[in-house]
KOLPALUM-749761 format. One record per atom (N, C-alpha, C): y, x, z; residue in three letters. Coordinates in steps of 0.05 Angstrom, whole numbers, padded with zeros to 5 digits, always signed. Example, Ala and Ser with C-alpha at 12.3 -4.5 7.8 and 13.67 -1.06 7.14 Angstrom:
residues 2
-00114+00264+00156ala -00090+00246+00156ala -00066+00264+00156ala -00045+00257+00142ser -00021+00273+00143ser +00001+00258+00157ser 
***
This chain:
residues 363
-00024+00017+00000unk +00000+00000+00000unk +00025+00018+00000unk +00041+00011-00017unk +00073+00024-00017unk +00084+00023+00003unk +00105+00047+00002unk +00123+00038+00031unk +00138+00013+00025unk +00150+00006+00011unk +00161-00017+00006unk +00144-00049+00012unk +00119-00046-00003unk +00103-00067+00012unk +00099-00072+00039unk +00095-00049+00051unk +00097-00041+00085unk +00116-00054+00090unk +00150-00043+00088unk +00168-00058+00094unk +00169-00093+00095unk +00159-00101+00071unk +00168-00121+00065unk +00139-00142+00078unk +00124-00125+00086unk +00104-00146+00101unk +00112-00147+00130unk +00133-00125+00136unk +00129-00119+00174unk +00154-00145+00179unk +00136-00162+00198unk +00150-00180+00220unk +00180-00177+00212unk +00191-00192+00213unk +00230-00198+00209unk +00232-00193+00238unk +00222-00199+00257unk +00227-00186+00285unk +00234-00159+00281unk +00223-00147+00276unk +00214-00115+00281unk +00235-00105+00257unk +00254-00123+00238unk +00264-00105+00223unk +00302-00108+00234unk +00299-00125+00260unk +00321-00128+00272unk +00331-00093+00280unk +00361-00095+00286unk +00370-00070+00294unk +00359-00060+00332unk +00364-00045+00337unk +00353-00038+00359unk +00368-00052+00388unk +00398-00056+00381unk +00407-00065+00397unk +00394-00095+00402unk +00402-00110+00373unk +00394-00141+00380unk +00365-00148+00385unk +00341-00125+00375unk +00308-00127+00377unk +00321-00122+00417unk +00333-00117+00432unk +00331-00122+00460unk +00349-00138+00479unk +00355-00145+00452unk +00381-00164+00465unk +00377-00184+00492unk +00347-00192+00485unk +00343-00208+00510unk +00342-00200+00535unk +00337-00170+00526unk +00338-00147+00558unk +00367-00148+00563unk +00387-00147+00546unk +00412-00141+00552unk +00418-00169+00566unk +00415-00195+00560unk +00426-00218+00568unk +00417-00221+00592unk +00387-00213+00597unk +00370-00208+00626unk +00395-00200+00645unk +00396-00172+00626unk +00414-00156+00651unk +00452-00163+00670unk +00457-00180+00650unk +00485-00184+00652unk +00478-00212+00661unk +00458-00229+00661unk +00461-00251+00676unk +00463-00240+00703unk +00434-00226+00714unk +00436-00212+00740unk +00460-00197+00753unk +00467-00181+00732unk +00501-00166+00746unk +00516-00176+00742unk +00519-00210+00741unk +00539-00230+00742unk +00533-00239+00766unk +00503-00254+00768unk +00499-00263+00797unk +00497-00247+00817unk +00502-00222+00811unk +00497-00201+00834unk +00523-00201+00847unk +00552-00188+00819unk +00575-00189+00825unk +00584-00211+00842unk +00580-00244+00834unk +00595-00262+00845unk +00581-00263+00875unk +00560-00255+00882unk +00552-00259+00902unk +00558-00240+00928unk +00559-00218+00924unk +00561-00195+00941unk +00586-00181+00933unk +00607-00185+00920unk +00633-00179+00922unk +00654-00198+00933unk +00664-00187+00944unk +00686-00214+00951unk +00706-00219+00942unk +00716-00242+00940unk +00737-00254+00921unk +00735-00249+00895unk +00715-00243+00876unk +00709-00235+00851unk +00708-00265+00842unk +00699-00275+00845unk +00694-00304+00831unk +00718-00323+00840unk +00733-00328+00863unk +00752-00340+00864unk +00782-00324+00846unk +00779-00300+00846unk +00792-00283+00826unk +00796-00294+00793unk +00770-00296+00783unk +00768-00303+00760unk +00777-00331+00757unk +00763-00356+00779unk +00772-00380+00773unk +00808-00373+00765unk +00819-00365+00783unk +00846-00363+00781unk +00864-00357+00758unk +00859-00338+00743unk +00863-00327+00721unk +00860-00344+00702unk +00868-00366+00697unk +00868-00395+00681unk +00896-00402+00670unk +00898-00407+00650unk +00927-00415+00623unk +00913-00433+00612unk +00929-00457+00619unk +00928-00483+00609unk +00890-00493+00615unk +00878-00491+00630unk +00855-00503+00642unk +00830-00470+00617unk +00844-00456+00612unk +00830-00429+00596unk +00818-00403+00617unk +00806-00406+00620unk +00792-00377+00630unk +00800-00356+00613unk +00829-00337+00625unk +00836-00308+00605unk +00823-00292+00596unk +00797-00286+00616unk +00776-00259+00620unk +00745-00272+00603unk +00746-00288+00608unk +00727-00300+00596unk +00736-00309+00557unk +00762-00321+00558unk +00767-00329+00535unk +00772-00302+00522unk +00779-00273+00535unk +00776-00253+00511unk +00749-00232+00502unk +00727-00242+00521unk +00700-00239+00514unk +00697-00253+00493unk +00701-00282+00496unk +00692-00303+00471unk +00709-00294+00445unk +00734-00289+00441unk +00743-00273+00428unk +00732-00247+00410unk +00726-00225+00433unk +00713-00207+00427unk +00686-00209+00410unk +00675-00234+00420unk +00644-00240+00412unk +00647-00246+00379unk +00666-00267+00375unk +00667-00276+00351unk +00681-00260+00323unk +00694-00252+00337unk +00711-00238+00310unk +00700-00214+00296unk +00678-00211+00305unk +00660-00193+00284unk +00645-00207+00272unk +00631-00229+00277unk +00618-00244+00262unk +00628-00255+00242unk +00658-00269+00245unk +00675-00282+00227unk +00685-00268+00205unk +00687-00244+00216unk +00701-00221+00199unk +00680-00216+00170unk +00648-00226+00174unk +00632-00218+00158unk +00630-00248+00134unk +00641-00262+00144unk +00641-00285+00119unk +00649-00282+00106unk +00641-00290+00081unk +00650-00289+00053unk +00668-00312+00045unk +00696-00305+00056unk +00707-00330+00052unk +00708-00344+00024unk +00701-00324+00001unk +00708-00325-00030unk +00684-00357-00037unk +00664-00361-00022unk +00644-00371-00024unk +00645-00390-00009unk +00659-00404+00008unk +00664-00428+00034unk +00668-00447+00013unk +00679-00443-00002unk +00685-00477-00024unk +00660-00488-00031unk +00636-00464-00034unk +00616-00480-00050unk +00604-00499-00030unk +00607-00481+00004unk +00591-00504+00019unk +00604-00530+00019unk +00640-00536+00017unk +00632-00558+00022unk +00624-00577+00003unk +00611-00572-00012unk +00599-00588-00040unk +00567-00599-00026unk +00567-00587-00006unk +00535-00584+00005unk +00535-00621+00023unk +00530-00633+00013unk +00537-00660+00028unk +00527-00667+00043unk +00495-00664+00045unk +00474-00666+00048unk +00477-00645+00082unk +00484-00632+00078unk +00488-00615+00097unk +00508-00622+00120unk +00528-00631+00106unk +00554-00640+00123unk +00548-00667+00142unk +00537-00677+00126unk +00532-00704+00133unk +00508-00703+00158unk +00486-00682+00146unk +00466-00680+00169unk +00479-00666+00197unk +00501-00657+00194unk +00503-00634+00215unk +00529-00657+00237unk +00539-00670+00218unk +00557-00694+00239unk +00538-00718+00255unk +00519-00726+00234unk +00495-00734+00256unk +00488-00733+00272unk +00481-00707+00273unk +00458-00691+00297unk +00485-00690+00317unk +00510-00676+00309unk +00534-00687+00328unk +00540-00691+00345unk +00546-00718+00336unk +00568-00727+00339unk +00551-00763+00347unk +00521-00755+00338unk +00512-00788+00336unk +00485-00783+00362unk +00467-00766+00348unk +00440-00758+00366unk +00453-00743+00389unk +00465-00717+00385unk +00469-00694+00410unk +00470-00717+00430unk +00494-00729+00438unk +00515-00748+00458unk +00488-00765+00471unk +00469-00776+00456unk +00458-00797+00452unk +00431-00781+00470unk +00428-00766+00464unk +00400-00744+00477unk +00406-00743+00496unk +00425-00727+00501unk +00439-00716+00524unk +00438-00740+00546unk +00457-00757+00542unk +00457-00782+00554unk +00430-00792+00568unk +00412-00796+00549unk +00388-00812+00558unk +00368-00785+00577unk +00369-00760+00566unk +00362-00746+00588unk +00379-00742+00613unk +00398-00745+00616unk +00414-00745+00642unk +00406-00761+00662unk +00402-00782+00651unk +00390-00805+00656unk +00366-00804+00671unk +00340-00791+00651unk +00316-00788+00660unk +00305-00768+00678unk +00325-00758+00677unk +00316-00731+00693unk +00329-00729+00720unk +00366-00742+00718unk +00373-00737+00747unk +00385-00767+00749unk +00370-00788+00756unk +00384-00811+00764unk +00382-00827+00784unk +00389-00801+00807unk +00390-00799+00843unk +00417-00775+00840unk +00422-00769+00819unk +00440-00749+00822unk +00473-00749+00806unk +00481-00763+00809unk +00513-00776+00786unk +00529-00753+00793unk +00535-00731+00800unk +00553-00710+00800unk +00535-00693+00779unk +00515-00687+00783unk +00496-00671+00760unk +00499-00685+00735unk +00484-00708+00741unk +00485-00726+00712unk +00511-00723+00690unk +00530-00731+00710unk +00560-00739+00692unk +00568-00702+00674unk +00561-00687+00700unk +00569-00652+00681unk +00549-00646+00662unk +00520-00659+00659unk +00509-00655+00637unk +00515-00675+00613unk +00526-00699+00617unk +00541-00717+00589unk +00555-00702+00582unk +00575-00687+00595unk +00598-00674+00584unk +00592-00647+00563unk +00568-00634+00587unk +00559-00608+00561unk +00550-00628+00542unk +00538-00643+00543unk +00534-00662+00512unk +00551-00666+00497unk +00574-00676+00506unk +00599-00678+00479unk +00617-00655+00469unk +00595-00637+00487unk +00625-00609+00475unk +00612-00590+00462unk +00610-00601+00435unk +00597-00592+00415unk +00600-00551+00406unk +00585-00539+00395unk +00588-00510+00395unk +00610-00494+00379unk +00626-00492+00395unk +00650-00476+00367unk +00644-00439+00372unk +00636-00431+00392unk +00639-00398+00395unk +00608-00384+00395unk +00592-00394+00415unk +00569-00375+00415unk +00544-00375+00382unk +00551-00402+00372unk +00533-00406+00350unk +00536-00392+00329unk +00559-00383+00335unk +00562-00362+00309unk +00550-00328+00310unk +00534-00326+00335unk +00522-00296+00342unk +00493-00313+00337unk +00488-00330+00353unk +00459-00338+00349unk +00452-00345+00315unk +00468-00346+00300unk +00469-00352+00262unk +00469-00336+00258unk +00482-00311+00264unk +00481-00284+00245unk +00456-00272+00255unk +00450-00275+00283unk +00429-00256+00291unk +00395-00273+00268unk +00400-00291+00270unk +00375-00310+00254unk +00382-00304+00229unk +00397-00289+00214unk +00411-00293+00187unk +00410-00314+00179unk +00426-00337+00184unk +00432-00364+00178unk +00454-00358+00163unk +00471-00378+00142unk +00493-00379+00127unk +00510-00380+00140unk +00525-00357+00134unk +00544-00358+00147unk +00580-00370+00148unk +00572-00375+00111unk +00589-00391+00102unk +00593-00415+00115unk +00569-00435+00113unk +00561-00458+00120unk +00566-00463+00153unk +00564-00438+00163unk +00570-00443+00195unk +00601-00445+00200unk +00613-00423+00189unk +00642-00428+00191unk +00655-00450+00188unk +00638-00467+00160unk +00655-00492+00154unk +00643-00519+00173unk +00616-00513+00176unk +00607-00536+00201unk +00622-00532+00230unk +00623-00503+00236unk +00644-00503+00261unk +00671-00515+00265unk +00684-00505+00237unk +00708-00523+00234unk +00715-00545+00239unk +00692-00562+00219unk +00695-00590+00215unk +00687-00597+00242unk +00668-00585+00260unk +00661-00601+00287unk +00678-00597+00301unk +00692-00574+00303unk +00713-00576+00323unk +00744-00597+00318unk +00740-00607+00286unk +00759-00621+00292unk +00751-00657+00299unk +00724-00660+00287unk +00722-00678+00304unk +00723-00675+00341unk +00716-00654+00347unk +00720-00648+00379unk +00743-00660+00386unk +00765-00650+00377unk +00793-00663+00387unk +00788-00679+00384unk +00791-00710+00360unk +00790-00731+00358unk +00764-00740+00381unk +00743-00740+00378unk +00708-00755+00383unk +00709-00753+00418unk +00717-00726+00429unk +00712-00721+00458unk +00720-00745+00476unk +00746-00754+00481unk +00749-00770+00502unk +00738-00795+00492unk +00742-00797+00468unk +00725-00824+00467unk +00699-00831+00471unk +00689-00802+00470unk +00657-00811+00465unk +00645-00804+00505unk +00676-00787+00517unk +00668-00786+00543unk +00667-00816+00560unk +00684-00832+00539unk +00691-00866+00559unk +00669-00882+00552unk +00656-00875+00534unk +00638-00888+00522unk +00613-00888+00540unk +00605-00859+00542unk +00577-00849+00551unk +00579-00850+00579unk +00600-00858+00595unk +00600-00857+00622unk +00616-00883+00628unk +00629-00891+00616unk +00634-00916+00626unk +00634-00943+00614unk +00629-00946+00585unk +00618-00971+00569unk +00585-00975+00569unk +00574-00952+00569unk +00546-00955+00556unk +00540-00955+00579unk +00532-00940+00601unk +00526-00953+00628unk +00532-00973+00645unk +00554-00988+00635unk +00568-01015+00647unk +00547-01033+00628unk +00541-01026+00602unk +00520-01048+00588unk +00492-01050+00598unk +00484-01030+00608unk +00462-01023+00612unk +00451-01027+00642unk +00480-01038+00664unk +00475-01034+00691unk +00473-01013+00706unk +00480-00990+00694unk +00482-00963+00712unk +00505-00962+00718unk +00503-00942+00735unk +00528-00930+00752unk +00549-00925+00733unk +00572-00919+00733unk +00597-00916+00712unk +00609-00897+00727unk +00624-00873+00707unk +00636-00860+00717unk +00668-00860+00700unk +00684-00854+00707unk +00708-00842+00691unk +00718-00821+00672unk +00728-00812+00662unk +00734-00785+00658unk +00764-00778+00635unk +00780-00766+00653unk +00804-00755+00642unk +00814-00728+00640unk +00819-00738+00603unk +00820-00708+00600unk +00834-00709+00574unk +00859-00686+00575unk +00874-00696+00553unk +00869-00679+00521unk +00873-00693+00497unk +00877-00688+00477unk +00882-00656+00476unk +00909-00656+00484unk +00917-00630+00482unk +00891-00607+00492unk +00882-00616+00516unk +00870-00595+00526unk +00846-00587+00515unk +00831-00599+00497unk +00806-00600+00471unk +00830-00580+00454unk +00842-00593+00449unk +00863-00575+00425unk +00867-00554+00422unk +00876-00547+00446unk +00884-00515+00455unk +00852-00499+00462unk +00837-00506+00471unk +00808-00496+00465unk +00796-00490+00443unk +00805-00509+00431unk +00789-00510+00396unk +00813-00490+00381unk +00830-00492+00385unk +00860-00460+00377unk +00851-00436+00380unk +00844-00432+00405unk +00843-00402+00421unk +00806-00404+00409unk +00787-00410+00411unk +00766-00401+00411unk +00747-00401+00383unk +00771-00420+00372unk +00757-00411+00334unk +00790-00401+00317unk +00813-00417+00327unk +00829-00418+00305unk +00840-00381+00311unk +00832-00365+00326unk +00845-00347+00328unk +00824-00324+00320unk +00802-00324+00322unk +00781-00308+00311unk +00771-00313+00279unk +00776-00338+00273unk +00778-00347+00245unk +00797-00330+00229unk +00828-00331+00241unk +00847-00321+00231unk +00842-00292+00228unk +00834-00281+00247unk +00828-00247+00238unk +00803-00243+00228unk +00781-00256+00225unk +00759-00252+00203unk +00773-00252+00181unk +00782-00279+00171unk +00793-00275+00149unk +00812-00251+00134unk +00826-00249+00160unk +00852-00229+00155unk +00835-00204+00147unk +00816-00189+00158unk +00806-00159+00162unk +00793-00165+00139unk +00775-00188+00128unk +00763-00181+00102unk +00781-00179+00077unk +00803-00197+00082unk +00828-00202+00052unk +00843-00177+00059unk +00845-00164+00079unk +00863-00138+00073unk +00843-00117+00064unk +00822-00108+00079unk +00793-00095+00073unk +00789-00094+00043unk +00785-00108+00042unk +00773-00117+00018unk +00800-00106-00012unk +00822-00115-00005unk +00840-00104-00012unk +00844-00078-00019unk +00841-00069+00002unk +00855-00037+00003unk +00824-00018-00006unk +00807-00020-00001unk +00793-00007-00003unk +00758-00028-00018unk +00762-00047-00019unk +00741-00059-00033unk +00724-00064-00024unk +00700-00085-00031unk +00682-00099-00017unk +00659-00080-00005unk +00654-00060-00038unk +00631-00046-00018unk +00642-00032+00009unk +00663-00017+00003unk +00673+00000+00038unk +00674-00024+00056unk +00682-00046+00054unk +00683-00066+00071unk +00658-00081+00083unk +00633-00073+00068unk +00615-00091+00080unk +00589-00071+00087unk +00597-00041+00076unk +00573-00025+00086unk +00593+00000+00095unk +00611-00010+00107unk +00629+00027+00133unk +00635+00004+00146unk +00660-00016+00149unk +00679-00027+00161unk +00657-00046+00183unk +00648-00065+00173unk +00631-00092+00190unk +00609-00075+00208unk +00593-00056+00190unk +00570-00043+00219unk +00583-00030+00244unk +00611-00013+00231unk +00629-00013+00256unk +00634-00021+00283unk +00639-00049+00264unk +00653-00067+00290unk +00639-00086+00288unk +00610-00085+00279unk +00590-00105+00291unk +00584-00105+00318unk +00566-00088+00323unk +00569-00086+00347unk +00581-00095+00366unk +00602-00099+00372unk +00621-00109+00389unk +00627-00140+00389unk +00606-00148+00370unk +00610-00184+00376unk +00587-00184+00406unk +00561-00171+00402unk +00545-00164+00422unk +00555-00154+00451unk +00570-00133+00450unk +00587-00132+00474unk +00607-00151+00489unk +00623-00169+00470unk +00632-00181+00483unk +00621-00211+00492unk +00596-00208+00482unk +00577-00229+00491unk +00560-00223+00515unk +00546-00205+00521unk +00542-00192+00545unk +00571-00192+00563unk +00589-00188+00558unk +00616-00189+00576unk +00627-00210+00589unk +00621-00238+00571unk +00626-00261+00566unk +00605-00266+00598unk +00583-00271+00598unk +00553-00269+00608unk +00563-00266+00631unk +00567-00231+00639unk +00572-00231+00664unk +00597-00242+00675unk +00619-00250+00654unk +00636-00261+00688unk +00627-00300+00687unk +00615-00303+00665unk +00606-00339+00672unk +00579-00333+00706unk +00569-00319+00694unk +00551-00316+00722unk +00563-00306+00750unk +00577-00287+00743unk +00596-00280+00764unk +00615-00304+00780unk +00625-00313+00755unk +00638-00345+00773unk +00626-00366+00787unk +00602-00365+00787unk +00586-00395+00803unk +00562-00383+00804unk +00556-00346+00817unk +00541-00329+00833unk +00533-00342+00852unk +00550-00353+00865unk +00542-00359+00894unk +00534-00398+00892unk +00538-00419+00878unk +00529-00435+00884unk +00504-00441+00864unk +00503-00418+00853unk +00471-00415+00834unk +00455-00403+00862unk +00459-00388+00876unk +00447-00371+00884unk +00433-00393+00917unk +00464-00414+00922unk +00462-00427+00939unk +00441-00452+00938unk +00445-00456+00912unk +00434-00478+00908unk +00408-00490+00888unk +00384-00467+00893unk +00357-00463+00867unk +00357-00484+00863unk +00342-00503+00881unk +00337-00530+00874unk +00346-00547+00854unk +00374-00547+00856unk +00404-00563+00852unk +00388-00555+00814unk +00388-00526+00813unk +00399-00510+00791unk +00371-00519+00767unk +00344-00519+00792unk +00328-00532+00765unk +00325-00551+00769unk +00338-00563+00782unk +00332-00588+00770unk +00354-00592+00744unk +00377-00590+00744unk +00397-00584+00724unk +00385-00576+00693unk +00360-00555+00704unk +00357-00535+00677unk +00343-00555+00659unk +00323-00568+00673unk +00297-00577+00657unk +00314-00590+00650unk +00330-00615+00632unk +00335-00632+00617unk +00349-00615+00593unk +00364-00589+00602unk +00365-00578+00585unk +00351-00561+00564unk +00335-00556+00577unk +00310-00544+00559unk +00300-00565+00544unk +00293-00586+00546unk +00294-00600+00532unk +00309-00615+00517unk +00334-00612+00522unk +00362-00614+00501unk +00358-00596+00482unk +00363-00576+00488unk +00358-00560+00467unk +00340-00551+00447unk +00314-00554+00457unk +00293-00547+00451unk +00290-00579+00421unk +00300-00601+00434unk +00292-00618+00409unk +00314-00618+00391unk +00344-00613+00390unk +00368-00608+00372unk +00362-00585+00363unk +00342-00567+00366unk +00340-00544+00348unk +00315-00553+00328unk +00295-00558+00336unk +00277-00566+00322unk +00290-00595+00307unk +00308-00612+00312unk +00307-00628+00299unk +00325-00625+00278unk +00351-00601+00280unk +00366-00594+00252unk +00348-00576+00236unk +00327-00553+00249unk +00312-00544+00225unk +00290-00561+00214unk +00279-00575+00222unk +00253-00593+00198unk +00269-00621+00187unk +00300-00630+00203unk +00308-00637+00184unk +00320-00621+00162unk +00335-00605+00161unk +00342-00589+00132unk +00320-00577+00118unk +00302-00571+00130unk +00275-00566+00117unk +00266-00588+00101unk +00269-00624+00113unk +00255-00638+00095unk +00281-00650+00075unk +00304-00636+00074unk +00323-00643+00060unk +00331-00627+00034unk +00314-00596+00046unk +00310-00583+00020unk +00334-00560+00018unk +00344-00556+00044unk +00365-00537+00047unk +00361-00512+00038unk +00331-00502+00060unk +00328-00464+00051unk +00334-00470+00073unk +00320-00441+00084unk +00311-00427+00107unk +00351-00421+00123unk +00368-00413+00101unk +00392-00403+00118unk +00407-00429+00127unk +00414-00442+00109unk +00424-00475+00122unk +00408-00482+00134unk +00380-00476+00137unk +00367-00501+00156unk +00364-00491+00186unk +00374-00459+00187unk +00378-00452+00207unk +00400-00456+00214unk +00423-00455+00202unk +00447-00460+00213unk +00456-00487+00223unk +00435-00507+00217unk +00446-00535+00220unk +00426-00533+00258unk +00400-00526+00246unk +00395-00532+00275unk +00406-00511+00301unk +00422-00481+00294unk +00442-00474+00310unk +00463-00492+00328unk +00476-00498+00299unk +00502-00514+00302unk +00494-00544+00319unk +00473-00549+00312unk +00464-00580+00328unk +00457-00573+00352unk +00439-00549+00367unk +00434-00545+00401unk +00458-00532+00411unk +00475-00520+00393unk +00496-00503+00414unk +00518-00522+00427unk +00526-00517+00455unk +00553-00527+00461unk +00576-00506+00467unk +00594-00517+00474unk +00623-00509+00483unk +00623-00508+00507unk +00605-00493+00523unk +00601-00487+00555unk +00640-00481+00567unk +00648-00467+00557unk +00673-00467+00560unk +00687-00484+00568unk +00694-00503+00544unk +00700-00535+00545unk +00695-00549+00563unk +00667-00559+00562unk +00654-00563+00585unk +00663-00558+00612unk +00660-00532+00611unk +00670-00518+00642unk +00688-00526+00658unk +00713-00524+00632unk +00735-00526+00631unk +00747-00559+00648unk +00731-00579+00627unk +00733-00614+00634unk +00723-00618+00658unk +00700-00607+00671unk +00699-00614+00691unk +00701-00600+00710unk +00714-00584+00714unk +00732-00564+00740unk +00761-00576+00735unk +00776-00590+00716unk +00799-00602+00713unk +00792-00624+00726unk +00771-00638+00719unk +00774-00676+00722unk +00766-00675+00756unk +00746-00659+00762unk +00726-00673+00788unk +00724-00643+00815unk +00751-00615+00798unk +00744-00595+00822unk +00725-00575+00814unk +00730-00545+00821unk +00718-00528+00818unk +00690-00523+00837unk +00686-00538+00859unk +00665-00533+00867unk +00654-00565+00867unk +00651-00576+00853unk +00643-00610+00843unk +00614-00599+00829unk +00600-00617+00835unk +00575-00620+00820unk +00568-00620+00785unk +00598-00634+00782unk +00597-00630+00755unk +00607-00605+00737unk +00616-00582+00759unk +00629-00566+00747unk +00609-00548+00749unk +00585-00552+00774unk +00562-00526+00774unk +00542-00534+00742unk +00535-00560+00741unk +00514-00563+00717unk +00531-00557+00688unk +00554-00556+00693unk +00570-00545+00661unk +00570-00522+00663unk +00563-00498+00692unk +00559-00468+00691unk +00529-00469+00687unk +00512-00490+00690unk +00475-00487+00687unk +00476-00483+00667unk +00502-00496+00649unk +00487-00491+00611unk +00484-00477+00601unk +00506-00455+00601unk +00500-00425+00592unk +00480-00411+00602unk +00464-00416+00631unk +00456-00406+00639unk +00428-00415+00625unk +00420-00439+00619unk +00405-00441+00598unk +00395-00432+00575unk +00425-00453+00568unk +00424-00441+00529unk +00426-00414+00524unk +00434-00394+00538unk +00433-00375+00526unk +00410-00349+00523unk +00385-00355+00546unk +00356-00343+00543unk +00346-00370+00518unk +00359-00391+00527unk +00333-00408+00504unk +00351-00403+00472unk +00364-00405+00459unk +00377-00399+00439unk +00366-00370+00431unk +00372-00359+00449unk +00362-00323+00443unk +00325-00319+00429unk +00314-00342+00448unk +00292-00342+00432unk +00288-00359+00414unk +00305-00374+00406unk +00304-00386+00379unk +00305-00370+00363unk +00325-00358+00359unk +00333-00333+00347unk +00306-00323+00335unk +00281-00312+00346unk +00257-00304+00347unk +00242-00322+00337unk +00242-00346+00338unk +00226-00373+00329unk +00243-00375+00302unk +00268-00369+00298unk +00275-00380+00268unk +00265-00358+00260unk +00265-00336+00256unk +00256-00310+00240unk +00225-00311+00236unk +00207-00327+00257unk +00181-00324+00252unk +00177-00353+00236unk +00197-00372+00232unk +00191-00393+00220unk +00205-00388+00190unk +00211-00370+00189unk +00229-00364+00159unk +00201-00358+00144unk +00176-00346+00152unk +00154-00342+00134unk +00137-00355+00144unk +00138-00367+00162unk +00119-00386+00165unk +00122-00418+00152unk +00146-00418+00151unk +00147-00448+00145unk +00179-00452+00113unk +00182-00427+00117unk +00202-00429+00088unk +00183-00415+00072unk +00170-00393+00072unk +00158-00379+00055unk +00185-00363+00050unk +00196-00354+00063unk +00214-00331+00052unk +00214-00312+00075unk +00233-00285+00059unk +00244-00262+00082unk +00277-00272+00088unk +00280-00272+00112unk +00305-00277+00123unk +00325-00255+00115unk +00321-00230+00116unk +00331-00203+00115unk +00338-00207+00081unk +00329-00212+00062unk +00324-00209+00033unk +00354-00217+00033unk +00374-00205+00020unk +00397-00207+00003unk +00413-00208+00029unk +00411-00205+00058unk +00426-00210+00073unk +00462-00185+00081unk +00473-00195+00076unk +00498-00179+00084unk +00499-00160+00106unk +00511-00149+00110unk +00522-00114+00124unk +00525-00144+00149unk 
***
């Protein structure tokens, strides 16, 4: 057998880079020296709560920053027009949404904690706060389209502004008033989705774009996509590990205080996620997408806006409220279970697309 056959038969796992083939070690590690930090330092976590502009976490929002704008930087913006011709795509990815996510979420909240309405109500909310920042590391790492993700992030985050409060009055206080459950409230303003959805796509968007149209410019696509991007790849990874430890660092101590609390929290999420991933890839699979859209839809359909989240309910109900610890459970979740998606889409790219994920894939 050729070396080239060799290559091209060895596992898509194994042809990952060295950093991201351990990434899960790295996420291991920075969860722990988050919960280590918030727990055994003092004032570290009331530190961080503090450091807030306009209901924004500063230290946190320039991790998420950091994380994204290497990823964004690698889109081909020249090529975003064709996705939105992709209808089929658009249409499946506002579904899963904006219609099922809310709707899942909801009825597991339900099933899982309904002795518990401070838990419950902070897991509706990670339900409506759909993924604008982390899904774009979990897409590149799966080589998902990355075109297609940019423009599904977009478009979801502007339904976010519009869809959120409504769909928060809905799921907590219409649909459980129909149904005879408990009802809750929830206020939270326009603006403050706004300014989240600004700072955590509209500003990393702006310099992807910017570094490839000047890049690209001055020195041309090839220097731009095999010197410039492996560069400063890297460093979407760092500021994701960075990101990691101060969310764990901030709610160290009522993770640490409270196991019980925490799985019970987890399990509905694992199962949140676990069926919005599988259910955007074998739907784009039976829609005929290809392996890179059909990863990107079921990305874009399990990821949330833990941020957001965070954010709505440490504003509405208090930083040490029930609903503000299960909007810190989610990251604490999604982000080992996403990571091994990551691993499940790459082993399902030849198992179930019949293709190589890696084949034609960008710097």
């Amino acid at each position: 057998m050729s070396n080239q056959e060799v290559t091209e038969a060895a596992p898509a796992v194994l042809r990952l880079s060295t950093l991201d083939r351990w990434l899960p070690a790295w996420i291991g590690a920075a969860m722990v020296a988050g919960l280590l930090l918030g727990r055994f330092v003092p004032g570290v976590s009331e530190l961080l709560a503090r450091m807030e502009v306009g209901g924004v976490s500063v230290p946190i929002g320039l991790g998420l920053l950091v994380m994204m704008c290497p990823v964004l930087a690698k889109v081909r913006y020249d090529k975003v027009a064709a996705v939105t011709g992709a209808k089929r795509l658009l249409v499946s990815s506002l579904l899963l949404n904006w219609i099922a996510g809310p709707a899942v979420m909801f009825a597991l909240a339900w099933l899982f904690l309904p002795d518990l309405p401070e838990y419950r109500t902070g897991l509706i909310i990670v339900g409506l706060a759909r993924c604008i920042a982390m899904v774009v590391i979990w897409n590149d790492l799966a080589c998902g389209d990355r075109e297609a993700t940019a423009v599904l992030v977009a478009i979801n985050s502007v339904f976010q502004v519009v869809m959120f409060s409504i769909l928060g009055w809905f799921y907590l206080t219409i649909l459980p008033a129909w149904l005879g459950l408990d009802t809750q409230g929830l206020d939270v303003s326009m603006w403050q989705i706004a300014l989240n959805v600004l700072i955590f796509l509209g500003i990393p968007l702006i310099a992807g774009f910017a570094s490839r149209w000047i890049g690209e410019k001055r020195r041309g696509r090839t220097w731009y996509e095999e010197s410039f991007l492996p560069r400063v790849g890297p460093w979407a990874l760092y500021g994701l590990l960075f990101t990691i430890v101060l969310l764990f660092a901030l709610q160290g101590d009522q993770i640490a205080d409270r196991p019980w609390d925490v799985a019970r929290i987890a399990l509905p999420l694992l199962v949140y996620f676990a069926l919005m991933w599988f259910a955007g890839l074998l739907l784009g699979k039976r829609l005929g997408l290809g392996y890179a859209r059909s990863t990107t839809l079921a990305f874009t359909s399990a990821g949330n806006n833990f941020e957001l989240a965070i954010a709505v309910a440490i504003g509405t109900f208090g930083a040490t409220s029930g609903q503000a610890l299960a909007g810190v459970v989610g990251p604490l979740i999604e982000v080992p279970v996403l990571v091994a998606l990551v691993y499940v889409s790459l082993w399902a790219a030849r198992a179930w697309f019949h293709t190589d994920p890696y084949q034609g894939a960008a710097s």
